[in-house]
C-alpha positions as CSV (number, residue, x, y, z in Angstrom):
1,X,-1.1,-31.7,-8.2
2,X,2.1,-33.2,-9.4
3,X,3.5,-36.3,-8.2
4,X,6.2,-39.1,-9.1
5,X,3.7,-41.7,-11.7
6,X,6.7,-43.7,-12.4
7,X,5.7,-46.5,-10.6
8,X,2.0,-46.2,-12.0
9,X,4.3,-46.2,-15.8
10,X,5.3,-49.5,-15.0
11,X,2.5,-51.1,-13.2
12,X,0.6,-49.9,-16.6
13,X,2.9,-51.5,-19.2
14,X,2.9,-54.7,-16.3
15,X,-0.9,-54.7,-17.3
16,X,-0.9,-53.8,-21.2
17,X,1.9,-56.5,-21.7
18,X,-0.1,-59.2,-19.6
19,X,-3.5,-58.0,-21.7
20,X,-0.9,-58.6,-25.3
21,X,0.2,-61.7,-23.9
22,X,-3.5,-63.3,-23.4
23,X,-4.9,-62.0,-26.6
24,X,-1.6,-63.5,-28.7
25,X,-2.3,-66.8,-27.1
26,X,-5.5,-67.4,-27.5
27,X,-5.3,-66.3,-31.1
28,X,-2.7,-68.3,-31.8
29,X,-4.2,-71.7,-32.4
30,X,-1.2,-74.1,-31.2
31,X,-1.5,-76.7,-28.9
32,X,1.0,-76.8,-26.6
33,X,2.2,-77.1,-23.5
34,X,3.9,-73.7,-22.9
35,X,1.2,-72.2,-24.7
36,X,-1.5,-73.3,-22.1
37,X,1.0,-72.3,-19.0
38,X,1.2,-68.6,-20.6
39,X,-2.8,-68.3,-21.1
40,X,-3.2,-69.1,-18.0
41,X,-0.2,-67.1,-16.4
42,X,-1.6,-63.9,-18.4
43,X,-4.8,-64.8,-17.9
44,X,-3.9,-64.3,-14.1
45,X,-1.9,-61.5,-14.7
46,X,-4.8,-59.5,-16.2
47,X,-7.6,-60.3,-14.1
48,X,-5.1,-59.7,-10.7
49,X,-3.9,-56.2,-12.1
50,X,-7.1,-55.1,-13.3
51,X,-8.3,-55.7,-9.6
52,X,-5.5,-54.1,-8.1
53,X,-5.9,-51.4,-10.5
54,X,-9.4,-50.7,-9.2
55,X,-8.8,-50.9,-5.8
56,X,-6.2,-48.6,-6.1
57,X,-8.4,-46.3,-8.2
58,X,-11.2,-46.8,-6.6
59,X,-9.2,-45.1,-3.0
60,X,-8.5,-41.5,-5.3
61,X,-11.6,-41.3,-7.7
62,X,-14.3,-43.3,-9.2
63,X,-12.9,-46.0,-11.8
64,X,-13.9,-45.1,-15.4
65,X,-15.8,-42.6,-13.7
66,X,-18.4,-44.8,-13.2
67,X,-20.1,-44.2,-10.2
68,X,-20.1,-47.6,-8.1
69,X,-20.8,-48.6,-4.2
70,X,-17.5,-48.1,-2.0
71,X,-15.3,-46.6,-4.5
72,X,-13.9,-42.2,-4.5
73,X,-13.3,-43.7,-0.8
74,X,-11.3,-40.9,0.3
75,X,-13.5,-37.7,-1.0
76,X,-16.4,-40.2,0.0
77,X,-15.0,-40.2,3.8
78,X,-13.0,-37.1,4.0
79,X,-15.0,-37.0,8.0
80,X,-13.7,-40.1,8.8
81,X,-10.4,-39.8,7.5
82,X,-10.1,-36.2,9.2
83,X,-11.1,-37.9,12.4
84,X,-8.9,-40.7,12.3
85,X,-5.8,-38.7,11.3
86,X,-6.4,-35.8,14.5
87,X,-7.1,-38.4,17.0
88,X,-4.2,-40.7,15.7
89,X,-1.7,-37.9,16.1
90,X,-3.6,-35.8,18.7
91,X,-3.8,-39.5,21.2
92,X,-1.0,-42.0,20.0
93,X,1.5,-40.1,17.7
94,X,1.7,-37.0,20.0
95,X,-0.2,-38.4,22.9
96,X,0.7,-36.5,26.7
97,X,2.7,-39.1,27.8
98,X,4.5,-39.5,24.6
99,X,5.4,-35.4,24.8
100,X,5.9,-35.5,28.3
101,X,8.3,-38.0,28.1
102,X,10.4,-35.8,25.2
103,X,9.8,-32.4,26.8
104,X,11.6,-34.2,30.2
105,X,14.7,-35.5,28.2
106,X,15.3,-31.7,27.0
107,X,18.2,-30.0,29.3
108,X,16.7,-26.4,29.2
109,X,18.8,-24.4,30.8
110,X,21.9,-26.1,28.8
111,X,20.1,-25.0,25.9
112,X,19.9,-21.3,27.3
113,X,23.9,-21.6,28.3
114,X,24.6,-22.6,25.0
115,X,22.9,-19.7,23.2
116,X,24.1,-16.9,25.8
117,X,27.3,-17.9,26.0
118,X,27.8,-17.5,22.4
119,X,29.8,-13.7,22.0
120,X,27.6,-13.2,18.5
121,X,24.3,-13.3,20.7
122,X,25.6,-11.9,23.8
123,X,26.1,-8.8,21.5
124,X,23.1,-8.7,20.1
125,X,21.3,-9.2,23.4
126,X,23.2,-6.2,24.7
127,X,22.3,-4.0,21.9
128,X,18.5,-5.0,22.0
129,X,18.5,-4.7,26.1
130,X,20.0,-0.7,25.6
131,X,17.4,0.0,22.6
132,X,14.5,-1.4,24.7
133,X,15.8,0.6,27.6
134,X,16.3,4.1,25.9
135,X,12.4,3.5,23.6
136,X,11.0,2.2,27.4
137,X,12.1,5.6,28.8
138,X,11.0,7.7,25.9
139,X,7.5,5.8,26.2
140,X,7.2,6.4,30.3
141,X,7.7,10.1,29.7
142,X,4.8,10.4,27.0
143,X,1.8,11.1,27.7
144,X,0.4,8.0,26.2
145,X,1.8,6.1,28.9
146,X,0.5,8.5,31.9
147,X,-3.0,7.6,30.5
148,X,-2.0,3.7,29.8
149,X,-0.5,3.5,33.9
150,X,-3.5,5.1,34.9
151,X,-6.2,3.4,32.9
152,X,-4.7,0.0,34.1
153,X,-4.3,0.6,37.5
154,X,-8.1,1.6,37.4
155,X,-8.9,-1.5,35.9
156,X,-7.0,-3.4,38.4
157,X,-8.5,-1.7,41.7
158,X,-12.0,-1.7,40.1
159,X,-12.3,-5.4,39.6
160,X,-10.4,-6.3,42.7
161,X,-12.2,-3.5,45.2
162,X,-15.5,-3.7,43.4
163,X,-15.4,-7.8,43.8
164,X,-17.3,-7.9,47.4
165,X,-15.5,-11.1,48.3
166,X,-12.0,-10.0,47.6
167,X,-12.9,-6.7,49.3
168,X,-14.1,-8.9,52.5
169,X,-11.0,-11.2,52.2
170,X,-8.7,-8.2,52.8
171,X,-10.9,-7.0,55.6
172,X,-10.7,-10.8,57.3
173,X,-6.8,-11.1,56.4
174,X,-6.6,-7.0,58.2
175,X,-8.5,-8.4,61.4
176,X,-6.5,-11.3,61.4
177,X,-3.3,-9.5,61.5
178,X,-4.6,-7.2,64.0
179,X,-5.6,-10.1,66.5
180,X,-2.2,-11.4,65.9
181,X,1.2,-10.9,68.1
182,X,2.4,-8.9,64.8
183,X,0.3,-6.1,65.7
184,X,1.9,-6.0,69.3
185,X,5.8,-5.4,67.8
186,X,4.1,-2.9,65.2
187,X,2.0,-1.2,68.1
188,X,4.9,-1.0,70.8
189,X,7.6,0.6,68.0
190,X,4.6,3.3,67.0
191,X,3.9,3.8,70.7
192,X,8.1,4.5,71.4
193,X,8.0,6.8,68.4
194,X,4.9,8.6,69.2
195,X,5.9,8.6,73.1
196,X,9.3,10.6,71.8
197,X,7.2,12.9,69.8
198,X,4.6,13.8,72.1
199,X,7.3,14.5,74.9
200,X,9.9,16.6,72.5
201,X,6.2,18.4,70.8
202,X,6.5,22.3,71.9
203,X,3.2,22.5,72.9
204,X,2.7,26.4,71.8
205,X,0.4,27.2,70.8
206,X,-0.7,24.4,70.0
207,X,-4.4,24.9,70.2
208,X,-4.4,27.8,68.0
209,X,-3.1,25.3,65.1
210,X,-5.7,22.8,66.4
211,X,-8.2,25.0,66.1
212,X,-7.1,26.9,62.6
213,X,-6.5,23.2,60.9
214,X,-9.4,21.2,62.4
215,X,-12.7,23.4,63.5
216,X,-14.7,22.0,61.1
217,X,-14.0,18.9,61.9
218,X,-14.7,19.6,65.6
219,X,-17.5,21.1,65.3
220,X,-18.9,18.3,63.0
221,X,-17.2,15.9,65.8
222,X,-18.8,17.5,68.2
223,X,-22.5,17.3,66.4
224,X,-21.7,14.0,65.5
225,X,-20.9,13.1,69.1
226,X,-23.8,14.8,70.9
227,X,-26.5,13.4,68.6
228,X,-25.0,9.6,69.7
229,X,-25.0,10.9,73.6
230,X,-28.8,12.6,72.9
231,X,-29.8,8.4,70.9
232,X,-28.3,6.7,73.9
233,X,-29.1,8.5,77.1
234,X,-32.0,11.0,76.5
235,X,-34.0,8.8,78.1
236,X,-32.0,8.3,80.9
237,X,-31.2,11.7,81.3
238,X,-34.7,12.6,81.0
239,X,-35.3,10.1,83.8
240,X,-33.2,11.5,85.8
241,X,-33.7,15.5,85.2
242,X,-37.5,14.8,86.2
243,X,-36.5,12.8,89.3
244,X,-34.2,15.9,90.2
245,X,-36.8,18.5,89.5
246,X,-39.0,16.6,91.9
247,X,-37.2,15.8,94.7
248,X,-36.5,19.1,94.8
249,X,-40.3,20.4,94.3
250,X,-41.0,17.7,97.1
251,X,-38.2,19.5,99.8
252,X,-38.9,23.2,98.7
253,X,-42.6,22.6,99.2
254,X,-42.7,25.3,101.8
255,X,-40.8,27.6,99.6
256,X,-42.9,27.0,96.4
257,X,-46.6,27.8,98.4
258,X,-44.7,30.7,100.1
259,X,-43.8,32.0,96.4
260,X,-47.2,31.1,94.9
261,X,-49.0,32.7,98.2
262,X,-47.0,36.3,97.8
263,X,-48.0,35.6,93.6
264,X,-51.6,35.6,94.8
265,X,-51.1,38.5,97.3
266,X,-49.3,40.7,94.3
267,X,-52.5,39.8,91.8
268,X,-55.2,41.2,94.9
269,X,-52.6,44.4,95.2
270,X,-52.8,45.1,91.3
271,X,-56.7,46.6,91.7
272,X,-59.4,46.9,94.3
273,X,-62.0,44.6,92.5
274,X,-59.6,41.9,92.3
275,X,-59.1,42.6,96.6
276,X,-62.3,42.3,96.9
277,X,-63.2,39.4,95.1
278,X,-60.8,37.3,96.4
279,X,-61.2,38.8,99.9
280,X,-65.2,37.2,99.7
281,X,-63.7,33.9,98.0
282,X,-61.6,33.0,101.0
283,X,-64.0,34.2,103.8
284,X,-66.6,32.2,102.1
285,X,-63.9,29.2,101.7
286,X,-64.6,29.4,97.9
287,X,-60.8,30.1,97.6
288,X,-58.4,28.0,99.7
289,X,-55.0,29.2,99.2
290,X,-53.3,26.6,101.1
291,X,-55.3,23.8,98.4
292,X,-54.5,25.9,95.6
293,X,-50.5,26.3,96.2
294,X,-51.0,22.4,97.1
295,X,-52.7,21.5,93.7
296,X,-50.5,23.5,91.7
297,X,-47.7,21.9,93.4
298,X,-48.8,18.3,92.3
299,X,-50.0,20.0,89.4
300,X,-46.3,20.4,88.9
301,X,-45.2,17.6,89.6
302,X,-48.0,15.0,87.5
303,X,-46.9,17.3,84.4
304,X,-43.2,16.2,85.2
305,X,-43.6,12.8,85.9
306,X,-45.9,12.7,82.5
307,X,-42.4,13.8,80.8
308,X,-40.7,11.1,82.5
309,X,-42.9,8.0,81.8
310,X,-44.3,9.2,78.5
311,X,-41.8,8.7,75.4
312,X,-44.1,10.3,73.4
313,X,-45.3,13.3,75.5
314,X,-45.4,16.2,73.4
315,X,-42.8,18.1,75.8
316,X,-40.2,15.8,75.7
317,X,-40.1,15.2,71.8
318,X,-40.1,18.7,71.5
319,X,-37.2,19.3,74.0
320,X,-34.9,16.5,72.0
321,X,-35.8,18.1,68.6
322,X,-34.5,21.3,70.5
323,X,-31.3,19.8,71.4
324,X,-30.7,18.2,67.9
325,X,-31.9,21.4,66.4
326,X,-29.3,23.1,68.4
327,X,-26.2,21.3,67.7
328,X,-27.2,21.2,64.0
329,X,-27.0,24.8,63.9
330,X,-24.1,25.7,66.0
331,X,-22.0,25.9,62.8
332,X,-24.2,28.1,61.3
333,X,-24.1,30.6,64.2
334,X,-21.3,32.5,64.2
335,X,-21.0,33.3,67.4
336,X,-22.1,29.8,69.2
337,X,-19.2,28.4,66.8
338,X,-16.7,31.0,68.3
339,X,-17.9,30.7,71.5
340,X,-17.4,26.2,71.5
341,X,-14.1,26.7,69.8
342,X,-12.6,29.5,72.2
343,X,-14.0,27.2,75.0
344,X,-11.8,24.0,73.4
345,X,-8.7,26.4,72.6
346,X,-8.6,27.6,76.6
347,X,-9.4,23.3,77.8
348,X,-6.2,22.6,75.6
349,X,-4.4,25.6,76.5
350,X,-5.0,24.9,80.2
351,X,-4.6,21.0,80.0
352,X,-1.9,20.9,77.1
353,X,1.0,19.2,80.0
354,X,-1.6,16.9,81.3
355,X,-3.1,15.9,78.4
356,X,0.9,14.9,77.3
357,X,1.6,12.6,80.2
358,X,-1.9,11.3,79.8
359,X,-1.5,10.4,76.4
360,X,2.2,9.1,77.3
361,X,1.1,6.9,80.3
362,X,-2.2,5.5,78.5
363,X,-0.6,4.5,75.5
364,X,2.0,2.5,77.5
365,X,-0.5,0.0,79.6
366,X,-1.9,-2.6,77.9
367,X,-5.3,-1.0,78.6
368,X,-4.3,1.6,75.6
369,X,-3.3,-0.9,73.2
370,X,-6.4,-3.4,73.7
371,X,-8.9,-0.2,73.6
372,X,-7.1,0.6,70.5
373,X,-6.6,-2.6,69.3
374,X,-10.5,-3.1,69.6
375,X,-11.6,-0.2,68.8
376,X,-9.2,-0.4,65.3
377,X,-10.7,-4.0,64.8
378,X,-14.4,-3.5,65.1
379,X,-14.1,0.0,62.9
380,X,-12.5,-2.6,60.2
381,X,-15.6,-4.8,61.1
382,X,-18.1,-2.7,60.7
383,X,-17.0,0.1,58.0
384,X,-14.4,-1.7,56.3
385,X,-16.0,-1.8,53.4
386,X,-17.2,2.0,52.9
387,X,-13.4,2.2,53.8
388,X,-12.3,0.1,50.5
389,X,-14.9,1.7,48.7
390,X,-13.9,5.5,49.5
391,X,-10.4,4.9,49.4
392,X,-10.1,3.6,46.2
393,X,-10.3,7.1,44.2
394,X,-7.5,8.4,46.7
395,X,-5.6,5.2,46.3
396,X,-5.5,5.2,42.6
397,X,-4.0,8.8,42.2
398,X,-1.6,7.5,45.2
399,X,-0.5,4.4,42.8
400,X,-0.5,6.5,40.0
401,X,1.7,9.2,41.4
402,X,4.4,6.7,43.3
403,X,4.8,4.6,40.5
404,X,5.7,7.6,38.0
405,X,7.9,8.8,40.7
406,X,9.6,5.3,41.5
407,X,10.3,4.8,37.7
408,X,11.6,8.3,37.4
409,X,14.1,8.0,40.0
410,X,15.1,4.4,39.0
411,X,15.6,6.2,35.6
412,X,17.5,9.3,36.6
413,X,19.6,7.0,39.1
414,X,20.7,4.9,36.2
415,X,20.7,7.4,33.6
416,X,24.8,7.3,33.5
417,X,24.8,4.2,32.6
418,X,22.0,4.5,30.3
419,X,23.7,7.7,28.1
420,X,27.4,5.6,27.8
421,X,28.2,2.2,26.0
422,X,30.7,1.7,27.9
423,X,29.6,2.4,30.9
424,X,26.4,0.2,30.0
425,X,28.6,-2.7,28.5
426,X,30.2,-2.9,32.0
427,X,26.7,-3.1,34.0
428,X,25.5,-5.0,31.1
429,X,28.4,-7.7,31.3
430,X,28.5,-7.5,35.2
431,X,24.6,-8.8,35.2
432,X,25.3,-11.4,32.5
433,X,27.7,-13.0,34.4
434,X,25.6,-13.0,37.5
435,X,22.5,-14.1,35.3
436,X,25.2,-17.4,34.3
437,X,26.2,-18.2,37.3
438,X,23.0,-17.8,38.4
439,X,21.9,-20.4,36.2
440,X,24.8,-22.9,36.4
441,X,23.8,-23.3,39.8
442,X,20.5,-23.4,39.6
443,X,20.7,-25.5,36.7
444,X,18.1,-28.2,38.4
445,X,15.8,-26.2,39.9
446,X,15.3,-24.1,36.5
447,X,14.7,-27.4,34.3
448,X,12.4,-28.5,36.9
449,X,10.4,-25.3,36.7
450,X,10.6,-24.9,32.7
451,X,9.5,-28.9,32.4
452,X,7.0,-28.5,34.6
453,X,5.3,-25.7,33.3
454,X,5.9,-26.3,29.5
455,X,3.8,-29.8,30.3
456,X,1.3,-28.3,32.5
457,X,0.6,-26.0,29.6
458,X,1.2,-28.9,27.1
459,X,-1.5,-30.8,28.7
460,X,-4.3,-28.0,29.2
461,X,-3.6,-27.2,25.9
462,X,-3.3,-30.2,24.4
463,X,-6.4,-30.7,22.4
464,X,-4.6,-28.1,20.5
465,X,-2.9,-30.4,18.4
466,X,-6.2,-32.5,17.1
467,X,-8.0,-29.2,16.2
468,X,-5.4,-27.8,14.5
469,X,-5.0,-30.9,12.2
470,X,-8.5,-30.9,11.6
471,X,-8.9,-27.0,11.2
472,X,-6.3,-27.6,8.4
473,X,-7.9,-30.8,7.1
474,X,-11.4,-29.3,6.8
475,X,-10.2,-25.9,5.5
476,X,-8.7,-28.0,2.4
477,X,-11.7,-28.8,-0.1
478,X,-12.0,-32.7,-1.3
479,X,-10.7,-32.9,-4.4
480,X,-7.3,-31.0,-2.6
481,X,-7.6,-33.4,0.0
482,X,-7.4,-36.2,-2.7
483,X,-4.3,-34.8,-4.2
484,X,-2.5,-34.1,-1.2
485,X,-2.8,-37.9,-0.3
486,X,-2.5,-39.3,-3.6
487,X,0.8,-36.7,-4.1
488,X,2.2,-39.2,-1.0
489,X,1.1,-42.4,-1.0
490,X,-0.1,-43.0,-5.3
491,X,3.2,-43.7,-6.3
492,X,4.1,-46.2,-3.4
493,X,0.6,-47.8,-4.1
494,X,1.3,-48.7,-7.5
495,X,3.3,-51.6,-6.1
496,X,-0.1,-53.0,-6.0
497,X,-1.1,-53.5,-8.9
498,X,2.7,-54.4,-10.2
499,X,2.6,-57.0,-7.2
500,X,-0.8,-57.8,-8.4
501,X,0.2,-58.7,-11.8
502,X,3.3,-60.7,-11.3
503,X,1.4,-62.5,-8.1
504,X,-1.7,-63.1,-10.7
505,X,0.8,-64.7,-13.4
506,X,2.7,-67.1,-10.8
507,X,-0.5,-68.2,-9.6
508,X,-1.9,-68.5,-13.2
509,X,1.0,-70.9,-14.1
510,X,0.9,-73.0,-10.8
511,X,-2.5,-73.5,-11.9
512,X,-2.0,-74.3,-15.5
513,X,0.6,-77.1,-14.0
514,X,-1.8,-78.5,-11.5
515,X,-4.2,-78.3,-14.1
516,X,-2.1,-80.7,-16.6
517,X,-1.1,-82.9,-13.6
518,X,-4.7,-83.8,-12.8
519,X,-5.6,-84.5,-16.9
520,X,-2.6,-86.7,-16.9
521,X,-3.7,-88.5,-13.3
């Protein structure tokens, strides 16, 4: 690399002339005074510029190229160096405080007054605004950019709805707005507007339309809702069907052994034999039909109250498979299904006015709005999560589809002023000036926020600065690394050696005169 040697020149002719000087004098065999000064003077001149000329050598390359102990410094300590150099600009030179300290004297929003203001940039600005306007609505009407909205909004609800602990923060922050007094001013406005609705609704045939758009979901509603009444109160109902059945065993008792008693007359009428025989069994009080009816009777009634205590008798499992098996197939008989949804349609038809004011009246106490309330708050409780989970495929076509439409209206509201200059330079010029005013008196507030977030980022980014000097420093091989610094400072450091030489040669002939002083003392 190519660098100013000027200064190296002279300190090289300082150093051949003080070498001439000491080999003329000491050939020349004259005794004199001024003789002895200058051998000494050049004498000191040489040595002190020889020394400087190896120290200065000895930082770029080794002298002579002779290999010696602490000389080639720089190639020799190129990790050192590179150390010193990042942490010396990367703590002192442009430490955080230090560019803290600068970034705060800086008047942004001047700065972005200045530039705006200025017609030439204004123009351009405008120009660039309409371009990136008209290629923006080319691009939302591409199909590139359906499958760009849609991919990202994917991304966005799969990492936020698929992250358990965000998906349970907006459960909490739900519940927490439902036990709050917002939900009271929400609920009360929804109740006025439903309350309207319910008593303007033409009530028509109504239940056909109920029927038609829901019987599916009735059907499944009512499956769903008998198998919880059958989990929660067979047993109860069980209970209390076998205390039923007998109590009333126990008060037709009579009845029951006059019924079994004409059973056992008709089975003596059906032959003679059969007369006969049980003719002989009762004469002979073998058969006692009074005992018999009795036994059967409590026969009866042990079989019952087996049901009853017995969770596991046979009976009663089979009689709540029968029930379950029952309402899962009453959508797959025709006519049960019919039969249950004719029965609803007539209960609606019949009840449609009362069913109105009910609604109407329940919905007004505060009992309606605390069941509902509760009821709304523990389903968020306990299924809120299946809810997030199965509403997120329905959610993102819903983003999807009202964010194409929002941008396509913005677009087709706008596109006037979009099409024309003019009409643009006028909304263009009208937001300008709001955007300056804007800032004039904001002017504090904008600093504030552009200082404090250019040295927030300055400061977590800060070690920035001493990698990238020593990314650069290392990347640059040693004998470059010698150039570079030698291309700087060489030419400055031959002062050195020219100091070194004239310093050597006043020292050399304060020495010579001391030297004569003391012979002559």
């Amino acid at each position: 690399m190519k660098f100013n040697n000027k200064n190296k020149i002279i300190a090289n002719l300082f150093l051949l002339f003080a070498f001439l000087i000491f080999i003329i004098s000491y050939v020349i065999h004259i005794t004199n005074i001024w003789i002895f000064i200058l051998q000494r003077a050049s004498a000191a001149a040489l040595i002190g510029g020889i020394a400087d000329w190896f120290a200065v050598t000895a930082l770029f390359k080794y002298p002579l190229n002779i290999h010696l102990p602490h000389t080639n410094i720089i190639k020799n300590n190129k990790e050192k160096i590179i150390n010193s150099i990042s942490n010396t600009v990367n703590d002192t030179w442009l430490g955080r405080n230090y560019l803290s300290n600068e970034i705060n004297r800086i008047d942004f929003s001047d700065i972005i007054l200045k530039i705006i203001q200025k017609d030439k940039n204004k123009n351009k600005l405008r120009l660039y605004v309409r371009k990136l306007i008209i290629n923006l609505i080319y691009f939302t009407k591409s199909d590139k950019f359906n499958d760009f909205l849609y991919e990202n909004i994917n991304k966005a609800l799969d990492k936020t709805l698929s992250d358990e602990n965000i998906s349970k923060n907006i459960i909490n922050k739900i519940a927490l707005f439902i036990e709050s007094d917002n939900l009271d001013y929400i609920y009360e406005s929804s109740v006025k507007y439903v309350n309207n609705y319910i008593k303007t609704y033409n009530t028509n045939n109504i239940s056909k339309k109920i029927i038609g758009l829901y019987s599916d979901e009735l059907i499944n509603s009512i499956k769903f809702t008998g198998k919880q009444l059958i989990n929660d109160n067979f047993d109860d109902a069980i209970i209390n069907l076998s205390n039923f059945i007998i109590l009333n065993i126990e008060e037709n008792k009579p009845f029951l052994k006059s019924q079994i008693e004409d059973l056992i007359e008709k089975y003596k009428s059906d032959s003679a034999m059969k007369n006969i025989f049980l003719f002989l069994a009762e004469k002979t009080n073998i058969l006692d039909i009074n005992f018999l009816s009795d036994e059967i009777i409590l026969k009866i009634i042990n079989f019952i109250q087996e049901i009853k205590n017995n969770s596991n008798n046979e009976v009663r499992l089979k009689i709540k498979d029968y029930v379950f098996n029952t309402l899962n197939n009453i959508d797959k008989n025709a006519h049960d299904k019919d039969r249950i949804l004719n029965t609803i349609e007539i209960m609606i038809n019949t009840n449609s006015g009362r069913i109105k004011d009910y609604l109407i009246d329940y919905l007004n106490k505060d009992e309606g709005k605390n069941f509902i309330k509760n009821k709304f708050l523990n389903f968020i409780k306990s299924d809120g999560l299946n809810i997030i989970k199965e509403f997120k495929y329905p959610l993102k076509n819903w983003l999807h589809s009202i964010t194409i439409n929002f941008i396509g209206t913005i677009l087709e509201n706008n596109k006037q002023y979009i099409i024309n200059k003019k009409l643009f330079k006028e909304k263009f010029d009208y937001f300008f000036v709001l955007i300056n005013n804007e800032i004039l008196i904001k002017q504090d507030k904008l600093n504030q926020l552009f200082k404090t977030n250019i040295i927030y980022l300055m400061k977590i980014n800060h070690s920035t600065i001493g990698k990238l000097i020593r990314r650069n420093l290392e990347n640059l091989d040693p004998e470059k690394l010698v150039n570079q610094i030698e291309s700087k400072i060489g030419n400055d450091l031959q002062y050195i050696r020219i100091n070194g030489a004239l310093v050597g040669s006043i020292v050399g002939i304060l020495i010579a005169i001391i030297s004569l002083l003391l012979k002559k003392i």
